[in-house]
N, C-alpha and C positions, 0 to 999 in steps of 0.2 A: 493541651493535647500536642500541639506540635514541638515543644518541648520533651515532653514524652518520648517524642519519636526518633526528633534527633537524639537526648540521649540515648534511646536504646540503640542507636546506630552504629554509637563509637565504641570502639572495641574499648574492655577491661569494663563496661557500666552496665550496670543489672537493674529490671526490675522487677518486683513483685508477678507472679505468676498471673494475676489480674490483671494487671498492666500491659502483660506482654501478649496476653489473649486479646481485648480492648484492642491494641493497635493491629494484632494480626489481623482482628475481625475486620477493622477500618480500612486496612490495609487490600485485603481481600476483597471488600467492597469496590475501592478507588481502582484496581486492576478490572475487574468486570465493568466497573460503568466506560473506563476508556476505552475497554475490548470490546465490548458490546458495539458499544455506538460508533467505533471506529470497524468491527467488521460490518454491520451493518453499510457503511459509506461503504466499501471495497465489492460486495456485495453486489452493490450498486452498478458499478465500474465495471466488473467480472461480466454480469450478465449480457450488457450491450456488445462486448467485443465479443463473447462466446457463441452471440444468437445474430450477430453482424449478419451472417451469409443468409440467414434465415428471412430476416425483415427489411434486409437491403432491398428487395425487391418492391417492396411497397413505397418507397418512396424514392427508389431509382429507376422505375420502371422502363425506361426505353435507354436503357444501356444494356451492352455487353454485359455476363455474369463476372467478367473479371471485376470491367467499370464499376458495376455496382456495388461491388467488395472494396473496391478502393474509394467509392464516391462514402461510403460510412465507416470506412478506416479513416480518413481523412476527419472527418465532424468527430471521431472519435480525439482526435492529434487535436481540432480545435480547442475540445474543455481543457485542454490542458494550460492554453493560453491564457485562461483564467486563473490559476494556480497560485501564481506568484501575486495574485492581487488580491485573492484570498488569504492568502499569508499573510501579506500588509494588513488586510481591514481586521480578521479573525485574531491577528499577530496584539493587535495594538489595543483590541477591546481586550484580547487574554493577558497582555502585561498590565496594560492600567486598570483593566477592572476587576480580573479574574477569571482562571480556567476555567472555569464551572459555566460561566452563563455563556462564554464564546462557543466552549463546546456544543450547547445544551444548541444553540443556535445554528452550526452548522450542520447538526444532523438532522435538522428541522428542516431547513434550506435542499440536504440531498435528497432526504424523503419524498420533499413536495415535489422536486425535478423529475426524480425519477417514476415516480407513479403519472405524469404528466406525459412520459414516452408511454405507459400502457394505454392512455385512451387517446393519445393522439390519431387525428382524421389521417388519412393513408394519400396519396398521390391522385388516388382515383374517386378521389371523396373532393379537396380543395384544390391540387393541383398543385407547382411549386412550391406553395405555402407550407404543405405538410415538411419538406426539404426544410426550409427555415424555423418552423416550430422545433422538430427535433436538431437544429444548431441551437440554439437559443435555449433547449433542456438542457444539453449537453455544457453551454457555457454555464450554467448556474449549477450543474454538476460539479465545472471544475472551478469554479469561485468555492462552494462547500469543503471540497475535496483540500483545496490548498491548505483552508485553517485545520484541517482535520488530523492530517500527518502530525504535524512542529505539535500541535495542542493536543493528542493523545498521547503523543512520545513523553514530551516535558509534564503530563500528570500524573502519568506510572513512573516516571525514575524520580519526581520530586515524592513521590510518598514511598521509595522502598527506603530500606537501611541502606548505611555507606556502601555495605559489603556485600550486598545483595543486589549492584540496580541491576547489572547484567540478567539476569535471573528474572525479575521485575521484570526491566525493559522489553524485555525477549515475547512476556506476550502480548505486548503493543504488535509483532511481528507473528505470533498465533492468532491475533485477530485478523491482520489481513491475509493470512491463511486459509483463516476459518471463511472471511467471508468471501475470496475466491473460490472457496470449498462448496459454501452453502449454494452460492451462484450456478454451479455447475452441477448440484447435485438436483436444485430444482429444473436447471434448464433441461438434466438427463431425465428426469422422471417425466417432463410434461410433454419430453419428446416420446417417447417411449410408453406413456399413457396413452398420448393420443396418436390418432392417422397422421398421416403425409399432410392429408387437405387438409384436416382443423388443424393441424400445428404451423402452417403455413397461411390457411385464413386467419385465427384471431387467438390459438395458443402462445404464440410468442409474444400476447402482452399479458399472459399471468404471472410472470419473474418480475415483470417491471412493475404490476398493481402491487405483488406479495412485497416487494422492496419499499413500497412505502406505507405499508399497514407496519412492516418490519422495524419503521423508523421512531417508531411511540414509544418499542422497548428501549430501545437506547436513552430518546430521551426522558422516561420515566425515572431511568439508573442515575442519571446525569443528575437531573435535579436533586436528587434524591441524597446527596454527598456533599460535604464540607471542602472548602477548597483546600489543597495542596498545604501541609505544613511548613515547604521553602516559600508559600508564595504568603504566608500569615504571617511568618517572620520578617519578610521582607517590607510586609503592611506596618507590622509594629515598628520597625527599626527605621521607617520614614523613607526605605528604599525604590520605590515602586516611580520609576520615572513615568514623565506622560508625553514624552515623544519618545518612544521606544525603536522604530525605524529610523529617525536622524541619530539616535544613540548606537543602534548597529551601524549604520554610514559609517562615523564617527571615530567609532572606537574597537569595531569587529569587522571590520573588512575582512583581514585574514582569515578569520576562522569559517566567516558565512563563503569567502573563497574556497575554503578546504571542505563544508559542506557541500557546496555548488559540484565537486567533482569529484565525491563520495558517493555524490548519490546517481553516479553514471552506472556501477554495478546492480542496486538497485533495479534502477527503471529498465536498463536495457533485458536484465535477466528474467523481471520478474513479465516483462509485457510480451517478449520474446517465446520463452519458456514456458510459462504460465499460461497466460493470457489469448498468447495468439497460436499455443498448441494444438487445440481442439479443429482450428481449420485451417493447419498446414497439413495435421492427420488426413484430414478428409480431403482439402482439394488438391494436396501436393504429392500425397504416400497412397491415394487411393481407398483408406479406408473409408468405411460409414459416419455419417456424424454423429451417430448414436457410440462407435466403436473413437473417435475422436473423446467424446466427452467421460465415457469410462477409462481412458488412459490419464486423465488430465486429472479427474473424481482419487483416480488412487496415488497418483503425483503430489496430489495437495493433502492426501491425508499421512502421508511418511512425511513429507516437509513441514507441517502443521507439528506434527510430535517429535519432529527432531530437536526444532527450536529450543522448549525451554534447556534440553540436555546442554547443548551447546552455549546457551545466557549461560547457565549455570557454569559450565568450564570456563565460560569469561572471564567469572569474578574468581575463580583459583590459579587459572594461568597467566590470564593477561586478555587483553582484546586482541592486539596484534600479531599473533600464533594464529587465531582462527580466521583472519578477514585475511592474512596473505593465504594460509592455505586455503580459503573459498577463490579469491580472486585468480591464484599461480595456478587452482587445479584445473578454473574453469577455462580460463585461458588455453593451456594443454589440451584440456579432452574436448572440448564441444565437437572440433573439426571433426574426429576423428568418429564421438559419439554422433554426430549425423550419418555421417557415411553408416557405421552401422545399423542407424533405423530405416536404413533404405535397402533391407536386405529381402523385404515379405514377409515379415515371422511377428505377428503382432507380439509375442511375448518379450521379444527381444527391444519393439519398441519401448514396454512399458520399463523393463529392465532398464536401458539407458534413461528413462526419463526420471527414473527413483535416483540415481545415481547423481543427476540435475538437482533432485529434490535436497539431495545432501550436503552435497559440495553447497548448494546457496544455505543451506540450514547455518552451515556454519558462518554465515556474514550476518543471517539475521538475527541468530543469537545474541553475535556482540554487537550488532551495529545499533539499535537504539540508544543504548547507555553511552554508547563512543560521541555520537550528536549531540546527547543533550551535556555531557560532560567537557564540552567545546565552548559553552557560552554560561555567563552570570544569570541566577533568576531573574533580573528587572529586565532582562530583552531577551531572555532564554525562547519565548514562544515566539516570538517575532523574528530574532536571528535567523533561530531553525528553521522556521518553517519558510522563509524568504531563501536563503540559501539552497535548500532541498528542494523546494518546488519550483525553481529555476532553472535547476538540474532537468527536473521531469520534463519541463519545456524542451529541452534542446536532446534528452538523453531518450527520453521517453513515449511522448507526444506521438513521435511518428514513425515509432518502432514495428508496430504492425503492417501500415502501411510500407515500410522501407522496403520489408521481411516480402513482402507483397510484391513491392516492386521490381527489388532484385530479382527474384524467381523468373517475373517474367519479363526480365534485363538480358540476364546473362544464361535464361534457359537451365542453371543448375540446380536441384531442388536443394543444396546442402546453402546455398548464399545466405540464407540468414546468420549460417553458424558465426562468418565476419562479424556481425555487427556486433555480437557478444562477445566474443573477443576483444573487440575494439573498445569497448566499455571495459570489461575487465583489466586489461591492458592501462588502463585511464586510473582505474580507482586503487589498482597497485601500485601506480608512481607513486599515487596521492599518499597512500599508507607508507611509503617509506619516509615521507616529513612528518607523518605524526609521531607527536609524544605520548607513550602507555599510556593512560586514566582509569583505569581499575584502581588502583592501592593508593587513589588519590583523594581526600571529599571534594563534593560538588561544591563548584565553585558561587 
């Protein structure tokens, strides 16, 4: 089979109409079980920062409402400190032993974490304990989360065609779309089902119970597929190292450097933008948090479908057209796009925040295929995902909180717009030292 597949990859080589259905079906399967199980983690993620304001009170209770937002933006920044050692432990079972069962494992791991915040005892049940149960979710969140990234990227671009990974890759980056989508559409529904009082007494733990019944599908998908055709080739041909972290030290520094600050556009936009829209809506611009979470619901569903269009323009133009035009435009408009959401006119907020949703469409199109096409199969998952998720530590981690802080630093509601900025700014130097990798094979 993975002979199959490579041939069918290279251009001038044909095969039989059988063949070519066979791998698509395959093909098709290997995109849904990384998507799956990879938005389910994001999901995950999405829900605690969107319902932050909501349940910070239960286990912040004798703070200020700012405090409190900040005392779980913070635990929020802490899973991230897990990240990169998820990377390593997930990194090192998915080069030496195979995608499939690291996967199958960290979505087992996110599941368990996050159904653990829906029945966690509240402040007024054990007292500081509940504070420390929900850090201690939150680290085994981002221990999950670290192998999850590198190990659903490098399983959809090792199973597309040469010429396709953009395309492929791209809905490594509609899963985590979808599952800050799904996030927000359950958190807007069970807010919006219910009262004030039940959503504030004990509705804010049905996102996090439904997150971990969520986690079964993913890994039913998971199991349920043959590993990666670069990583069976790499088993036959004796290639499969078993220190894969001393072999990225080693022999990748660069490149996991060139990940490491790649992925500052990423984390800053998407935790900025995304993630901690819903309650700058609400506590910043004065809207409702119901009116926060339907601007964010229709933000992620234009960003979600722009995606593949844009993988796709990857693999005909290049990667490098679409990631300076996402990082040059974001750069230019954020400042100016805040000022204009700070006008009163909800429609104009959602307006600017689609125009968010495109300008990054275009980086997350190309950007999965440009990471994985950075490193060799034998440390492809270890590389990436050590690189990337180190990133998130220092780009990502405490983007909410920053956004948070500044505001109420320097009293301007537009201060977050900086720090996007500053990140795009970061990941455009970075793209003027890369080399194309579209029209190139995986190395």
């Amino acid at each position: 089979m993975e002979n199959q597949l490579t041939d069918a990859a290279a251009p001038g080589n044909a095969l039989s109409a059988t063949d070519h259905r066979a791998n698509l079906h395959t093909r098709i399967k290997a995109v849904a079980a990384g998507g799956i199980g990879n938005a389910v983690e994001w999901y995950d993620m999405a829900i605690y920062a969107v319902l932050a304001p909501v349940f910070a009170v239960h286990f912040f209770p004798n703070e200020s409402e700012s405090a409190q937002l900040l005392s779980a933006f913070a635990l929020f920044g802490v899973g991230f400190v897990m990240r990169p050692i998820g990377a390593v432990v997930f990194g090192h079972f998915g080069d030496k032993v195979g995608r499939r069962a690291a996967l199958s494992w960290a979505v087992i791991l996110m599941s368990l974490s996050t159904l653990s915040i829906g029945i966690l005892p509240t402040h007024s049940s054990i007292g500081l304990l509940a504070a420390v149960l929900l850090c201690l979710a939150r680290l085994l969140q981002g221990l999950s989360a670290g192998g999850e990234w590198g190990g659903s990227t490098t399983f959809i671009v090792e199973y597309a065609p040469s010429n396709r990974r953009g395309l492929y890759g791209s809905w490594q980056q509609v899963s985590v779309a979808t599952g800050f989508l799904l996030g927000s559409l359950v958190a807007a529904g069970v807010n919006f089902t219910l009262s004030d009082a039940a959503m504030n007494a004990w509705g804010w733990r049905l996102p996090f119970i439904l997150g971990g019944i969520l986690g079964v599908v993913g890994l039913y998908l998971r199991l349920n597929l043959e590993e990666t055709p670069q990583y069976q080739a790499a088993e036959e041909e004796a290639e499969v190292t078993s220190s894969p972290l001393l072999q990225t030290l080693r022999d990748h520094k660069r490149a996991s450097a060139q990940a490491f600050f790649y992925s500052a556009f990423y984390n800053v936009t998407y935790y900025i933008l995304l993630t901690y829209m819903p309650t700058y809506l609400s506590t910043s611009l004065g809207y409702t948090f119901g009116q926060g979470l339907l601007a964010s619901t229709i933000t992620l569903a234009v960003f979600a479908a722009a995606i593949p269009f844009m993988g796709n323009l990857s693999d005909r133009m290049g990667r490098k057209p679409l990631l300076y035009l996402a990082t040059a435009g974001l750069a230019l408009m954020t400042l100016p796009l805040f000022l204009i959401m700070n006008t009163g006119n909800f429609g104009v907020v959602i307006a600017c925040l689609v125009l968010f949703a495109l300008l990054m469409s275009c980086f997350s199109g190309a950007g999965p295929a440009t990471l994985a096409e950075m490193f060799p199969t034998k440390v492809r998952f270890t590389a990436l995902g050590v690189g990337y998720n180190a990133g998130a530590v220092v780009f990502g981690a405490g983007a909410p909180y920053i956004a948070t802080w500044l505001i109420a630093k320097t009293g301007s509601i537009v201060a977050p717009a900086w720090y996007v900025i500053f990140g795009c700014v970061i990941t455009f130097a970075l793209i003027t030292r890369l080399k194309e990798s579209a029209f190139k094979p995986l190395p």
